[in-house]
C-alpha positions, -999 to 999 in steps of 0.1 A, spaced: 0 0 0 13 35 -11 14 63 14 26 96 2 24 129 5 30 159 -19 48 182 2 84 175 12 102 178 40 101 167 77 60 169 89 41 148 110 18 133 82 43 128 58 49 94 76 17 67 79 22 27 76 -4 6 51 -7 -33 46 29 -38 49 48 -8 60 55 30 52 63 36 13 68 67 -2 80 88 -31 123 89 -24 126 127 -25 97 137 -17 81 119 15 111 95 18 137 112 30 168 108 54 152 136 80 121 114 78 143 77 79 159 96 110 122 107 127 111 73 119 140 53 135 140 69 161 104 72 172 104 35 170 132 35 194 114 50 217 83 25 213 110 -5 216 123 10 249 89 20 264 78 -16 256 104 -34 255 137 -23 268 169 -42 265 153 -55 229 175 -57 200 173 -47 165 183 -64 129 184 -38 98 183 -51 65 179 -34 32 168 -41 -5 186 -36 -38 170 -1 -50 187 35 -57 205 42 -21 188 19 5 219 6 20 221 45 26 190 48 44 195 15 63 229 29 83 215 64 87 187 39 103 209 19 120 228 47 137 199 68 156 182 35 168 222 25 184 223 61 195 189 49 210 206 29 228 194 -4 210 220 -35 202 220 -27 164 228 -55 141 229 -39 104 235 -65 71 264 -62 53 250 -66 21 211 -62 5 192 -93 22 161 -105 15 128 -90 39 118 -124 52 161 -133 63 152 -104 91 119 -121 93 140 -150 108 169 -137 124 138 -114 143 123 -145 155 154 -168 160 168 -139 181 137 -128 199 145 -88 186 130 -70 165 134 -60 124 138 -30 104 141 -35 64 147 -3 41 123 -16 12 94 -7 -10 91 -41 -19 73 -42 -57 63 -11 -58 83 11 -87 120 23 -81 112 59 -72 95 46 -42 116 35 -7 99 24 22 104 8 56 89 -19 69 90 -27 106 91 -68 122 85 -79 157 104 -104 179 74 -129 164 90 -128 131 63 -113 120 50 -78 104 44 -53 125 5 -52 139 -13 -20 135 -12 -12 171 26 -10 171 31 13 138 -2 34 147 21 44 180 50 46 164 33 74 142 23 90 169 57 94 184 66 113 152 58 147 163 83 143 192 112 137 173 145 157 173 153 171 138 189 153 144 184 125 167 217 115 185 233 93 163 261 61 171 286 43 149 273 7 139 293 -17 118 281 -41 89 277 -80 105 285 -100 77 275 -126 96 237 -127 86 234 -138 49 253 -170 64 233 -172 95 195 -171 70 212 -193 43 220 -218 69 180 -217 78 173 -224 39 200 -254 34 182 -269 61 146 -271 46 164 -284 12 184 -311 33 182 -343 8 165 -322 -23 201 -312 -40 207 -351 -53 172 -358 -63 178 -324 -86 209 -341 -108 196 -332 -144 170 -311 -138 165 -273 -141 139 -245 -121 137 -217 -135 139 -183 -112 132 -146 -121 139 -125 -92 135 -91 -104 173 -78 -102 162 -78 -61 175 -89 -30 158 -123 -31 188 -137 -60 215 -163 -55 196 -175 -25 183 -205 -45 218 -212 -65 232 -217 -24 208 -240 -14 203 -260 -45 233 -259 -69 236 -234 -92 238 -263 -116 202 -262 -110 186 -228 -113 182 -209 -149 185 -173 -132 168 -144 -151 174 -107 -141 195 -125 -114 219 -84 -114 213 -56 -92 193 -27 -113 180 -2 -89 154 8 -120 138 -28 -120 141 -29 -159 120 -4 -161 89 -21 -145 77 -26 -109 93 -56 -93 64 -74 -89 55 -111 -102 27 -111 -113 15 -125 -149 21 -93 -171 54 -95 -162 65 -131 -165 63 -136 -198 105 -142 -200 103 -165 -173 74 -185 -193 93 -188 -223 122 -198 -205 107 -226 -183 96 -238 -220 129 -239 -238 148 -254 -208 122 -281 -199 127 -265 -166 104 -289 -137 88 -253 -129 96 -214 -128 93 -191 -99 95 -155 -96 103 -135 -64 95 -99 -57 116 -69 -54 123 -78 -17 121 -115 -18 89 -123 2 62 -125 -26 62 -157 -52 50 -167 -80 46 -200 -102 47 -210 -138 38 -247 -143 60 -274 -166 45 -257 -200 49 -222 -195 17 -214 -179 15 -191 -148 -6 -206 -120 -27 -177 -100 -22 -178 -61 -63 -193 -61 -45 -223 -75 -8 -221 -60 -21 -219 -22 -44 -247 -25 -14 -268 -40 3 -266 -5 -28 -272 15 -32 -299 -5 -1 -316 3 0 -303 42 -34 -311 52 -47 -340 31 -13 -357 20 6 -351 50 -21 -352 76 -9 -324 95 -35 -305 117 -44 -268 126 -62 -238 112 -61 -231 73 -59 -190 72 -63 -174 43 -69 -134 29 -103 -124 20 -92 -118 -19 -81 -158 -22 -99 -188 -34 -131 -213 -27 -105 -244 -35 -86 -234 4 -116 -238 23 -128 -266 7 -93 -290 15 -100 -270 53 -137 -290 52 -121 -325 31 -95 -320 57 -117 -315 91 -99 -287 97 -111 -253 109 -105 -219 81 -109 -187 85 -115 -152 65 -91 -125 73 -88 -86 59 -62 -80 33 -24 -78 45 -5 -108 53 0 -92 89 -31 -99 95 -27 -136 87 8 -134 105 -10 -120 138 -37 -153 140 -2 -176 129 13 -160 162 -19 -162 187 -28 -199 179 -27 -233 157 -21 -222 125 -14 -251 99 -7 -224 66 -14 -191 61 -18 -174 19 -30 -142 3 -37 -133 -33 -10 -110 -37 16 -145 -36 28 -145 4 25 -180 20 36 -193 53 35 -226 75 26 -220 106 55 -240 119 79 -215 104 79 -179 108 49 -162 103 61 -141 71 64 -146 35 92 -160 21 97 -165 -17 129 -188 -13 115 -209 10 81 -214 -8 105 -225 -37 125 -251 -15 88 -261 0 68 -264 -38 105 -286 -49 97 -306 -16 58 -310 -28 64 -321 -66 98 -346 -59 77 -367 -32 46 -369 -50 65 -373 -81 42 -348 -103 45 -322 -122 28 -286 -117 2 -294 -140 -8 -330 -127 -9 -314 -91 -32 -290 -99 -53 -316 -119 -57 -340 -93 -71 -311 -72 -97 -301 -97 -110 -339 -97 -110 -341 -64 -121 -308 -51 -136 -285 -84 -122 -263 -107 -110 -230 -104 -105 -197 -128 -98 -166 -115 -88 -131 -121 -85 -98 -107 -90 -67 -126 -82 -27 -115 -105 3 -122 -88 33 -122 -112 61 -114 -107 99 -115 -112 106 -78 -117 85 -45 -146 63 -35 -160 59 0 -163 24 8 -196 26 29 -215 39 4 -198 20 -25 -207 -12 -5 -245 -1 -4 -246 12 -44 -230 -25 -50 -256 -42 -29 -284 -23 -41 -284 -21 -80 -251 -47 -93 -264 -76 -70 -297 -76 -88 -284 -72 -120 -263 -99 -118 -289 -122 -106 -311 -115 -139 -278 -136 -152 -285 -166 -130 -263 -155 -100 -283 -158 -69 -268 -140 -40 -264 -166 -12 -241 -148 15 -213 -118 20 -187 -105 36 -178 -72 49 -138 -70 49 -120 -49 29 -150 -40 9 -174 -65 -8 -170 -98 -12 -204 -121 -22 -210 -156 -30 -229 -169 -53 -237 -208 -64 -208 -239 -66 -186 -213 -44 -184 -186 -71 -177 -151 -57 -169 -114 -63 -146 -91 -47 -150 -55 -52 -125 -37 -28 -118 5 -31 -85 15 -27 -82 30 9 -54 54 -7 -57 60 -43 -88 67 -66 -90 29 -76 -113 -2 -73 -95 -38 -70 -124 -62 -86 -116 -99 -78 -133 -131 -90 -133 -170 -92 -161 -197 -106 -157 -228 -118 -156 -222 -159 -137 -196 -174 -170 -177 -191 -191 -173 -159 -154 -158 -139 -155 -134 -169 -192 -127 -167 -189 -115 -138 -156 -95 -138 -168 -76 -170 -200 -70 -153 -186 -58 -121 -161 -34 -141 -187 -21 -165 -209 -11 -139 -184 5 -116 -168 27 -142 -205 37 -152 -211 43 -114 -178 61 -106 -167 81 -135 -199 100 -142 
């Protein structure tokens, strides 16, 4: 989620956390008196609430975050806070883990996929987890307070944690290195900080890297996996026979997969492919948790399974705060973040890589089959989402009500009887067979995120078009 203000400079609002952190404009919002302000207003939460903590800072790949990260790093060990900063750009989720591992707590200089003239900060607890809404909510508030130059100390590089998260990975890919001899995955990681992790683990023998070099302009595009921009990755996984393709985000958390013949699988499928294997091939209990944008096919391996599921609102923090409070079996959101409860309660594109290798070698199946078998068994899926850009901001009250009242009968003189809904993060309704609609305005820019699934391709299409059609004609009058 973007937060940005036009004005520059150092100002109270200039600063305000979304989904997943604080990301702004670099230059305009983003700047080192507001990296300073922030750092050190989070210092002062840390010591209010937890004194004697720790800190890791880590940093992505972009246009002078490595920068930001030891101008960071130095007001929160002028704080007075043990300040461990990497000594090269490492992946989000590696603080993620060396958070939890070391019971402190995380700071990553990253605007994960958004474009490269954004930076951001995003903020992780001793949990391993994203920060909860209480915690950057106080944190803002502590923003007025700060000193235009905080007091600042010295703080070395530890080149000590690329080794100490790599050992983490080797250890979920014990055994999968020899079973690999001959065969090829194919990674994209966006020229971020996510690259080379999979050539340690699993041989670089073994991994076709694309866009594997830094670029702090991305190529030109937003660092973010989804299907627009995969189409090198598809082509490649084609030509190379590769077992699968993968793509990782900008910072290394987010993933995506294309199957055996060049075709990209959409998270609706992708999650269920792990609860598949956790839940009903491996037997393993506890609560499937998924975000309200994802699929029918989750909840429906939950019920095969006899295991409980819930809903929860966009943002995999909100996933990561139910994986911390209780019996969470896997946790997966639309945007491609997916996490065993067992683990740390974060997203982490490597490891979902090592975990899907894990998935296909022991049922000896390709992408494709996998996902077959799971449409026999459990019902199709087709889904897409699709963005309406509108020329000025909707109010999601009333949006819900205008929905409600003259879409949800049109769409019923098509055959789709409304059957239930849900009220987080705007609209979501169910139809027949599990078919659904999302409709969810953009709580920061003039924009509608329309979401849908159904069990053929024409009736997901139906619906989207109809959705979009009658939203622009609502909106843009």
């Amino acid at each position: 989620m973007i937060e940005t203000q036009k004005k520059p400079g150092v100002e109270a609002n200039a600063v305000r956390f979304g989904t997943d952190g604080w990301r702004a404009v670099m230059g305009e919002d983003f700047t080192f008196p507001n990296v300073r302000r922030t750092a050190w207003a989070l210092a002062q939460w840390i010591n209010s609430n937890a004194p004697g903590s720790s800190i890791f800072i880590g940093y992505d790949k972009r246009f002078a975050s490595r920068e930001f990260a030891e101008e960071a790093a130095q007001v929160l060990a002028g704080a007075g806070l043990e300040t461990r900063l990497a000594h090269e750009a490492i992946p989000t989720p590696a603080i993620s883990y060396l958070a939890k591992t070391h019971k402190s707590y995380g700071l990553v200089v990253t605007a994960s996929h958004n474009p490269a003239i954004y930076n951001g900060l995003k903020i992780k607890t001793p949990d391993g987890a994203s920060a909860p809404v209480r915690l950057t909510r106080e944190v803002e508030s502590l923003l007025t307070g700060a000193p235009e130059n905080p007091k600042k100390t010295g703080c070395l590089a530890d080149t000590g944690l690329k080794e100490e998260y790599l050992n983490y990975l080797r250890g979920l890919a014990k055994g999968l290195k020899p079973k690999l001899r001959g065969k090829k995955i194919a990674a994209d990681y966006f020229h971020g900080s996510g690259a080379g992790y999979l050539e340690e683990v699993l041989g670089a023998e073994s991994i076709i890297a694309l866009r594997k070099q830094r670029d702090p302009e991305f190529g030109g595009i937003a660092p973010e996996p989804i299907e627009k921009n995969l189409s090198d990755l598809k082509k490649q996984v084609k030509k190379s026979k590769a077992l699968f393709g993968v793509a990782l985000d900008g910072d290394g958390d987010r993933f995506a997969l294309i199957d055996e013949n060049g075709l990209y699988l959409p998270p609706t499928i992708v999650f269920p492919m792990y609860a598949y294997y956790f839940a009903l091939h491996k037997k393993q209990a506890g609560e499937i948790v998924q975000g309200v944008s994802l699929g029918y096919l989750g909840e429906r391996i939950a019920r095969k399974a006899g295991l409980p599921f819930a809903w929860v609102s966009v943002g995999f923090k909100n996933i990561a705060e139910r994986m911390v409070s209780g019996k969470v079996l896997l946790g997966g959101e639309e945007s491609g973040g997916y996490a065993l409860g067992s683990m740390i309660p974060d997203r982490d594109g490597s490891v979902n890589t090592i975990l899907m290798l894990r998935i296909l070698l022991e049922l000896n199946m390709k992408p494709s089959l996998l996902v077959k078998k799971i449409f026999k068994e459990l019902g199709a899926s087709y889904y897409e989402r699709f963005d309406v850009h509108l020329t000025k901001s909707v109010d999601s009250e009333s949006f819900r009500e205008a929905a409600l009242k003259e879409l949800m009968p049109e769409l019923e003189t098509k055959g789709y009887q409304l059957e239930n809904k849900v009220v987080i993060d705007g609209l979501k309704v169910f139809f027949g067979n599990g078919t659904w609609l999302l409709m969810r305005p953009s709580g920061t820019e003039p924009l509608v995120r329309i979401y849908a699934e159904a069990p053929t391709k024409k009736m997901m299409r139906e619906l989207i078009d109809s959705a979009v059609n009658w939203t622009k004609t609502k909106l843009n009058k």
